[in-house]
Backbone as CSV, one residue per row, in Angstrom:
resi,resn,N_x,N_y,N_z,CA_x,CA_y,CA_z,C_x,C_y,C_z
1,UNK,-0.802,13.244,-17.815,-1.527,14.235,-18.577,-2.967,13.804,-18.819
2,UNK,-3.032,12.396,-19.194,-4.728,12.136,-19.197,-5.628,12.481,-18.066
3,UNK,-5.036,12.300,-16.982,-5.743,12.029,-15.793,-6.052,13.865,-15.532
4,UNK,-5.376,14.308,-15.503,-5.840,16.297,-16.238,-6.976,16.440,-16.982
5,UNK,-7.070,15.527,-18.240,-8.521,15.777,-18.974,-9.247,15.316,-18.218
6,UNK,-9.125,14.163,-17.656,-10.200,13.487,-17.171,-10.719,14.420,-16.060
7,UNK,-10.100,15.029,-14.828,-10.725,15.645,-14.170,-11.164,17.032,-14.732
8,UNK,-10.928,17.381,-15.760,-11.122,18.763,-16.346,-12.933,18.731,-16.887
9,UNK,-12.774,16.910,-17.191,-14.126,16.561,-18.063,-15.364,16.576,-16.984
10,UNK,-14.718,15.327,-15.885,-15.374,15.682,-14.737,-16.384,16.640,-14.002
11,UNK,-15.040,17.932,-14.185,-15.753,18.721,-13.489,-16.539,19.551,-14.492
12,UNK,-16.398,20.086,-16.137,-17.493,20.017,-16.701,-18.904,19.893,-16.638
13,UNK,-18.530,18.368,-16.618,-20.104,17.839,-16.659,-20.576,17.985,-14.945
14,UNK,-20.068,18.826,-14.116,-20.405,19.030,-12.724,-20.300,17.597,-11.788
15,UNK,-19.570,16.956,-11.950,-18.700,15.547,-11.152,-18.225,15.844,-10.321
16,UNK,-18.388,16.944,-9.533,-17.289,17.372,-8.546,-16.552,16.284,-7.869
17,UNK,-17.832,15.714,-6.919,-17.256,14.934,-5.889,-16.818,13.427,-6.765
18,UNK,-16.834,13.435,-7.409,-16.064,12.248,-8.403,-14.945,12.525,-8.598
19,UNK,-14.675,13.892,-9.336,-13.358,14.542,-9.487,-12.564,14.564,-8.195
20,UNK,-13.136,14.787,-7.233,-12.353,15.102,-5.937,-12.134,13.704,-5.457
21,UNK,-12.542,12.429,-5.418,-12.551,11.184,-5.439,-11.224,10.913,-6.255
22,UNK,-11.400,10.944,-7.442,-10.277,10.704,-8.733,-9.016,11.298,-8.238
23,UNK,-8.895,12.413,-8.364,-7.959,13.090,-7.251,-6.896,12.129,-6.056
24,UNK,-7.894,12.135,-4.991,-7.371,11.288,-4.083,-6.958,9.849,-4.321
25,UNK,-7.679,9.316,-5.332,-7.221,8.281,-5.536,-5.832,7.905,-6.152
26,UNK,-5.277,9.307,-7.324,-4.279,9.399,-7.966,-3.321,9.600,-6.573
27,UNK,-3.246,10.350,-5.469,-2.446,9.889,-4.702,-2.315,8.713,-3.772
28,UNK,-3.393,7.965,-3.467,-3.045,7.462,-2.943,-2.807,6.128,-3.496
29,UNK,-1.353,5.369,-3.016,-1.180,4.095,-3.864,-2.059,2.636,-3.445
30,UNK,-2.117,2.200,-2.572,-3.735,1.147,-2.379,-4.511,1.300,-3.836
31,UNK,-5.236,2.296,-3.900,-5.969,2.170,-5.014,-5.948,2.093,-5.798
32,UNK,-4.328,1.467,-6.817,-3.473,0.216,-7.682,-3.903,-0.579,-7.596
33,UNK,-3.993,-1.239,-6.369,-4.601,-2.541,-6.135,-6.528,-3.050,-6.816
34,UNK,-6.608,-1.747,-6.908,-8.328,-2.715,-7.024,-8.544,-2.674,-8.358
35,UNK,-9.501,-3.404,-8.588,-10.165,-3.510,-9.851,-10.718,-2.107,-10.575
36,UNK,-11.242,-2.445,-11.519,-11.956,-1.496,-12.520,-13.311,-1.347,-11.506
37,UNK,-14.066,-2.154,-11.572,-15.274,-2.210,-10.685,-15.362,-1.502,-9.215
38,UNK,-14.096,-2.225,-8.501,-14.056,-1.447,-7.346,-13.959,0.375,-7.320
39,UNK,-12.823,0.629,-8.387,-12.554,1.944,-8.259,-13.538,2.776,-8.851
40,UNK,-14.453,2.421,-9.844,-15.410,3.093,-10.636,-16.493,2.963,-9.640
41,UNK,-17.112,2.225,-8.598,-17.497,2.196,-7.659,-17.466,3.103,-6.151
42,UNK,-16.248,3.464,-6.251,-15.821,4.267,-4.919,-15.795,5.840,-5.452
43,UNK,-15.384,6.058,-7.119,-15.887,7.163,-7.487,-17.203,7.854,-7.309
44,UNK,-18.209,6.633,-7.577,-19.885,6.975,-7.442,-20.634,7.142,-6.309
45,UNK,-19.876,6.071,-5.464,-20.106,6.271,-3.986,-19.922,7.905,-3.284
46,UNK,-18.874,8.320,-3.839,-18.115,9.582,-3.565,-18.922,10.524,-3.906
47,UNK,-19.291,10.449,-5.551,-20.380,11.307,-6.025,-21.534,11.300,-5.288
48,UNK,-22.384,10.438,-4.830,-23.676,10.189,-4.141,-23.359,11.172,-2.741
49,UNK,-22.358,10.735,-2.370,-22.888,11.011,-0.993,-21.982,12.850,-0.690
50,UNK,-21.313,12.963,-1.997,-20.943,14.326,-2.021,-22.185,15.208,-2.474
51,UNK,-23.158,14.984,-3.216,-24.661,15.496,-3.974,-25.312,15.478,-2.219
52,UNK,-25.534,13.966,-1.750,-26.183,14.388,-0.761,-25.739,15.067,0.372
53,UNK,-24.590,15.402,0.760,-24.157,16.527,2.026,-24.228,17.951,1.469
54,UNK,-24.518,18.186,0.069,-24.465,19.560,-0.236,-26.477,19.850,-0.542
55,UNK,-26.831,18.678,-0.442,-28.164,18.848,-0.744,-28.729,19.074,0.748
56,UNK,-28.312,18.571,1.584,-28.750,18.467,3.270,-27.988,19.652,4.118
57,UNK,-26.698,20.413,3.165,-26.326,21.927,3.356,-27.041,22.519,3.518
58,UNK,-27.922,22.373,1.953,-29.178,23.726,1.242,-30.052,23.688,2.125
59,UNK,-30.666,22.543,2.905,-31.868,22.373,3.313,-31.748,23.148,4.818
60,UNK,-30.607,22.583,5.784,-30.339,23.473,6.929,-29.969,24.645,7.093
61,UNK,-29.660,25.385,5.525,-29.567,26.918,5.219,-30.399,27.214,5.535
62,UNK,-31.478,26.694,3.954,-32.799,27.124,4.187,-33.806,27.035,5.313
63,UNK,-33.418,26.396,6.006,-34.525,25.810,7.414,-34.594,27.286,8.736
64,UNK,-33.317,27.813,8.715,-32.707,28.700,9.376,-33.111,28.585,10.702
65,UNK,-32.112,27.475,10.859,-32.464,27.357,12.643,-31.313,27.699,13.204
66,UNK,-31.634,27.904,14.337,-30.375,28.765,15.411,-29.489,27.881,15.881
């Protein structure tokens, strides 16, 4: 049930790709194994580079090449 708020909070504050990170991580079991550091790490990683493929979306929208 926590792990519900938590992605509820997530996506709130617009975390998507964190949330969607968090997510996957709740299934998959490996990611028991790591630390606090590691996993709060692979969340942000997730976030970064989910901001930047939707930012490099907008731009080849906007560019409107064939």
């Amino acid at each position: 049930m926590l792990s519900h708020h938590t992605l509820d909070k997530l996506r709130t504050l617009r975390l998507t790709g964190m949330a969607d990170a968090f997510e996957q991580q709740a299934q998959q079991h490996h990611a028991d194994d790591l630390g606090f550091d590691e996993r709060l790490g692979l969340l942000v990683d997730h976030e970064l580079l989910y901001r930047e493929n939707r930012r490099l979306g907008r731009l080849l929208k906007d560019a409107k090449l064939r």
